[in-house]
C-alpha positions in Angstrom: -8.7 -25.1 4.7 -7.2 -25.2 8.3 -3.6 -25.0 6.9 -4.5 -22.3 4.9 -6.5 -20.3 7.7 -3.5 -20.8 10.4 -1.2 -18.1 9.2 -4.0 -15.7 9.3 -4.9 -16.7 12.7 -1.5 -16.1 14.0 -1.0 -12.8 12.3 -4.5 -11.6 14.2 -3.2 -13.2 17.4 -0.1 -11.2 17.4 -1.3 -8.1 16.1 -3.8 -8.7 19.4 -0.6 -8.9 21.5 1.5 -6.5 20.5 0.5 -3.2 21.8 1.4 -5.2 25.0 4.3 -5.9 24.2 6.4 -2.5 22.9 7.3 -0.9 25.4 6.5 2.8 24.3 4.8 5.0 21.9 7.5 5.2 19.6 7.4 1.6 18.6 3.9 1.9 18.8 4.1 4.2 16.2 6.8 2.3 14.6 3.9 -0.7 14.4 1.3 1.8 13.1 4.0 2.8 9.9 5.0 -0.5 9.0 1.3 -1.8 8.9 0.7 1.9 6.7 2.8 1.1 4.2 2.0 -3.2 4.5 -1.4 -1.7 2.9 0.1 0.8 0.3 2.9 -1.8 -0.7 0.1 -4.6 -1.0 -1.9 -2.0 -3.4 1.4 -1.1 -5.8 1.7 -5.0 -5.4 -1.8 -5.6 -7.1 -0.9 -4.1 -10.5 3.1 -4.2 -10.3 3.2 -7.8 -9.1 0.9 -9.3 -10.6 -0.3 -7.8 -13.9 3.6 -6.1 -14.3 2.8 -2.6 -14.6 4.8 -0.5 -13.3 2.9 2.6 -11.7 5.1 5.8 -11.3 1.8 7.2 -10.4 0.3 6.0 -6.9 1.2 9.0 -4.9 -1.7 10.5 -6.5 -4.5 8.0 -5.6 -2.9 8.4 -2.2 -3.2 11.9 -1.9 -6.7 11.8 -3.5 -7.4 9.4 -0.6 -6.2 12.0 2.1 -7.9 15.2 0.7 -11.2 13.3 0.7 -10.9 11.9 3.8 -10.1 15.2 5.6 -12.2 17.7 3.2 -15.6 15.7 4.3 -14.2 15.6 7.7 -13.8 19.4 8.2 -16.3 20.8 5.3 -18.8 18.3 5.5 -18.6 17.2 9.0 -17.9 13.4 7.8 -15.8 11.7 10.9 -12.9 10.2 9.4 -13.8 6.7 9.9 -16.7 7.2 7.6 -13.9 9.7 5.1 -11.5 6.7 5.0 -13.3 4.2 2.9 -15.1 7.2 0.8 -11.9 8.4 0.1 -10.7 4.6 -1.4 -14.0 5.1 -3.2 -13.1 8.3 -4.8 -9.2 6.9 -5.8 -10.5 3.8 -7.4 -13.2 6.1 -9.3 -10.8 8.7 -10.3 -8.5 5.5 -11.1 -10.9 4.4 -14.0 -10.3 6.9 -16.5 -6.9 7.0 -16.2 -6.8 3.2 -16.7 -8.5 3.7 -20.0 -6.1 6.1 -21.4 -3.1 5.2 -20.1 -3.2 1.2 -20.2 -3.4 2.3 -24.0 0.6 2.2 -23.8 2.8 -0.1 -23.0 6.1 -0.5 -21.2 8.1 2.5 -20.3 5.0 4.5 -22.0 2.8 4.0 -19.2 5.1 4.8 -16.7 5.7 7.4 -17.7 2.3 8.7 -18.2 1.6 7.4 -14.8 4.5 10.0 -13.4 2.8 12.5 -15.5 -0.7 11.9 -13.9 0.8 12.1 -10.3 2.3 15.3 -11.3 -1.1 16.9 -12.8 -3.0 15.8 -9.6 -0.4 17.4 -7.5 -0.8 21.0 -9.6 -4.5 20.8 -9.2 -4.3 20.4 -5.2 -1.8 23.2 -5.7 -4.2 25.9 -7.3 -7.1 24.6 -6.7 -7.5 26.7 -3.4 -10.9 27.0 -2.9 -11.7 23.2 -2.5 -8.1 21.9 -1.1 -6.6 25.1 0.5 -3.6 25.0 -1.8 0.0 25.2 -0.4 -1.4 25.8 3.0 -3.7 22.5 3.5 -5.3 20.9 5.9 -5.2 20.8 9.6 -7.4 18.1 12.2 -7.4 19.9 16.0 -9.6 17.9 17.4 -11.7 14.2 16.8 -15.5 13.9 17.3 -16.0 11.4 20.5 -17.1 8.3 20.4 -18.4 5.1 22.0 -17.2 1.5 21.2 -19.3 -1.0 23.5 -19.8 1.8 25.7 -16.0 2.3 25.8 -15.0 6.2 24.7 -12.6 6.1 22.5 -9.1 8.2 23.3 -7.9 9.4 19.9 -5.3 11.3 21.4 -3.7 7.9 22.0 -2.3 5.9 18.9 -4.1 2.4 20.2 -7.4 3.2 18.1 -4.4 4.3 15.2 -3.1 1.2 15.3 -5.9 -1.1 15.5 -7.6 0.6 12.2 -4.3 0.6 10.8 -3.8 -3.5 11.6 -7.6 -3.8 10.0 -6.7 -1.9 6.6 -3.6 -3.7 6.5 -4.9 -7.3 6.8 -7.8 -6.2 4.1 -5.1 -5.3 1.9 -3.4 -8.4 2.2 -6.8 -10.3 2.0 -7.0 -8.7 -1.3 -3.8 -10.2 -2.5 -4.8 -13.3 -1.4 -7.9 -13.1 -3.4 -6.4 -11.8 -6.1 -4.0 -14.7 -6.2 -6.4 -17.2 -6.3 -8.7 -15.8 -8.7 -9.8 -15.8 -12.8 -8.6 -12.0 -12.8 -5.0 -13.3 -11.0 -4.3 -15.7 -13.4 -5.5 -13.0 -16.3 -2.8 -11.1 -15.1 0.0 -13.2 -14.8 -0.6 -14.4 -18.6 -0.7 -10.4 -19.0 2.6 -10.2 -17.1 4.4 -12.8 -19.1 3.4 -12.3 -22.3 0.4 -9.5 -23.2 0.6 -9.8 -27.0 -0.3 -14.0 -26.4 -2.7 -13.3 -23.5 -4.2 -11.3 -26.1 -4.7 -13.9 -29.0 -6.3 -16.4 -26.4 -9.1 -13.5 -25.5 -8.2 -12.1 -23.0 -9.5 -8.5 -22.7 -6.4 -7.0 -21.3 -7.5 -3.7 -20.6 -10.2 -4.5 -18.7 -8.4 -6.8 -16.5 -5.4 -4.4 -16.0 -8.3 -1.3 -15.4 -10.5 -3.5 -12.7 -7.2 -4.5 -11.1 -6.1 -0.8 -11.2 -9.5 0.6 -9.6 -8.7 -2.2 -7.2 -5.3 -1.1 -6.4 -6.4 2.7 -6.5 -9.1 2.0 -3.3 -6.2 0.0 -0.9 -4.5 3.4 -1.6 -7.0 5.9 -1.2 -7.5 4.2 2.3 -3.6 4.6 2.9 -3.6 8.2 1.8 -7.1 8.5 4.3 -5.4 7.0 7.1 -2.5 9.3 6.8 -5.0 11.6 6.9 -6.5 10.7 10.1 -3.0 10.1 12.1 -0.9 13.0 11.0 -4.0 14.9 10.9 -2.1 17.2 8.3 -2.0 17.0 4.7 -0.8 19.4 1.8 0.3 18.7 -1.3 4.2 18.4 -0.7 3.1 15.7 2.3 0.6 13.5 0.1 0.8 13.9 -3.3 5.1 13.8 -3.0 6.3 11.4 -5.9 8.5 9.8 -3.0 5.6 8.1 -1.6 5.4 6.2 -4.9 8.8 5.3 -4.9 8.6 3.8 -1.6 5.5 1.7 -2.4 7.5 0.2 -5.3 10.5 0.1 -3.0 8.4 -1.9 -0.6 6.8 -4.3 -2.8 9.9 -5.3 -4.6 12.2 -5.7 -1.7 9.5 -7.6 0.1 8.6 -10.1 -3.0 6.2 -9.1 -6.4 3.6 -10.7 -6.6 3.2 -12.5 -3.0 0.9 -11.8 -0.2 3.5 -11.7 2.4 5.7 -9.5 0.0 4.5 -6.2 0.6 4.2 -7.4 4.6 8.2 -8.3 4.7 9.5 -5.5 3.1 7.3 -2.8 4.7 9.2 -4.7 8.5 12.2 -4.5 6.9 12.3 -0.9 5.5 9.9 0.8 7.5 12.3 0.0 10.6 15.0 0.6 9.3 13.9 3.5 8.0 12.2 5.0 10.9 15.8 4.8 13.1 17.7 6.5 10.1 15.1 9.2 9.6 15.2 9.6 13.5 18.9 10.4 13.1 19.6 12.0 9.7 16.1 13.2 8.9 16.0 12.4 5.0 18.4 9.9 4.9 16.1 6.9 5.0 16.0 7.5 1.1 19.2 7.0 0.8 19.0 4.0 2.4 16.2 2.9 0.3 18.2 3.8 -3.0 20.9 1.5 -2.1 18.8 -1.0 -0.4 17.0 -1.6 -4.1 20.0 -2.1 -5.6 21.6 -4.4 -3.6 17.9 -6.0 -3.7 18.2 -5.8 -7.5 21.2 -7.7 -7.6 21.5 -10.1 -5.2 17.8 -10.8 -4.5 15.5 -9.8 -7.7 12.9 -12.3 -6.3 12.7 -10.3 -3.1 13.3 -11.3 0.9 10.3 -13.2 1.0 10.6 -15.0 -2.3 14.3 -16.0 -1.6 13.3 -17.3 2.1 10.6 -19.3 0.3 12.8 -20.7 -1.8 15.6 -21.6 0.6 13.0 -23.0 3.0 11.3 -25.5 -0.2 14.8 -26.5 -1.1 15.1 -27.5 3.0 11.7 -29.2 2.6 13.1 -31.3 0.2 16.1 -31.9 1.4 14.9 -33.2 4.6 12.1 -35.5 3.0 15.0 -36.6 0.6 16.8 -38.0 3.4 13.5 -39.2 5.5 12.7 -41.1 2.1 16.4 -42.6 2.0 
């Protein structure tokens, strides 16, 4: 139990430390990305990892997340650290019919239809002026105050940012962890290998890959609210982009599918990277990304972490090979 609890004691430790450490607000905000997309990486993880379903479509739960979160915020008066969660809510319900439909297909199929899903969502936020502004969107001028152990709260700082964003991110990898452990995890990796056997043994795939899906949908929706709350800006080109999926797939895969430190690796890796090309060439951190995952593809289908955790269990052995001689 200890040896399991000790990474997750470390991670919290330096999470603790590090807005102590960087040295400005730009790796701050660096920090705040890379624990972002930890979180939307862990939730494409969740049903591309593990159950092998490869969703086109999360871009959409995302920005379902953000329009939530800032709609009950500046309609409804809903601060957004009450909009965040409600927002996951609202993904993972909207996620439920379109499990039921579209894990009717297989393969390709449902990718597909995922991509077309993503696509609907983004025409409705698109005409749909009267409840999401359309083209325009939304824009946050100003926070509510308030009072943590009689401390105010300076949201015009990115310390509050980053401490929500280090909380959603260790839930989401929490979740993985779970997920790992559990009857529904091992449903889905018979599902991953081989559906048609999971099948004969009674399995009820659908449900498994739906639950797993509403699952996946609410670690989303709270990306797409945080967004929300930190950019304090969302329209339908900035949330509901079909890039945003790609990087979450990008993310998860160069990280490691189906491992909880996957989606943690790769979001380091890329989201730094990332952030110094963007800084310089604007767009080309996709670029990067492109040839990134296919140099990943190659060389390293079982992702960073899984290759480390290999190398470093062939060292294990090695050395207790020779300890033993």
């Amino acid at each position: 139990m200890t040896r399991r609890l000790a990474p997750w004691v470390a991670g919290v430790v330096a999470l603790a430390a590090l807005p102590a450490i960087v040295p400005n607000s730009f790796y701050l905000h660096v920090a705040i990305m890379i624990l972002m997309w930890t979180l939307l990486g862990s939730a494409w993880n969740l049903l591309g990892g593990f159950a092998g379903q490869v969703s086109f479509g999360h871009a959409a739960l995302f920005g379902i997340g953000a329009y939530v979160t800032m709609i009950l915020f500046l309609k409804a008066g809903l601060a957004p650290w009450w909009g965040i969660p409600l927002g996951g809510l609202a993904a993972a319900l909207v996620s439920l019919p379109i499990g039921l439909v579209c894990f009717r297909l297989r393969g390709p199929y449902f990718s597909l239809a995922t991509l077309a899903v993503a696509e609907i969502v983004k025409l409705v936020a698109l005409n749909w002026e009267t409840v999401t502004n359309g083209s325009v969107g939304f824009l946050i001028t100003t926070f509510p105050p308030v009072r943590f152990f009689g401390l105010a709260v300076d949201w015009e700082s990115k310390l509050p940012f980053y401490a929500l964003a280090a909380l959603l991110a260790l839930g989401g990898l929490a979740a993985t962890a779970w997920l790992q452990t559990s009857r529904l995890g091992a449903y889905l990796i018979a599902i991953r290998e081989n559906e048609e056997a999971a099948e004969a043994v009674g399995i009820d795939t659908v449900r498994a890959k739906v639950l797993t899906f509403a699952l996946s949908a609410f670690l989303a929706g709270l990306g797409g609210g945080f967004y929300a709350a930190y950019f304090r800006y969302v329209d339908p080109d900035a949330v509901l982009n079909i890039n945003l999926s790609m990087e979450m797939v990008f993310i998860a895969m160069v990280g490691g599918l189906g491992t909880v430190a996957g989606p943690l690796v790769g979001a380091v890796f890329l989201t730094t990277v990332g952030e110094s090309v963007r800084e310089r060439f604007q767009v080309g951190h996709l670029i990067f990304y492109g040839l990134f995952m296919m140099l990943a593809i190659r060389y390293m289908p079982e992702g960073i972490w899984g290759r480390a955790r290999r190398l470093l269990a062939a060292l294990r052995a090695r050395v207790l090979g020779h300890v033993a001689a």
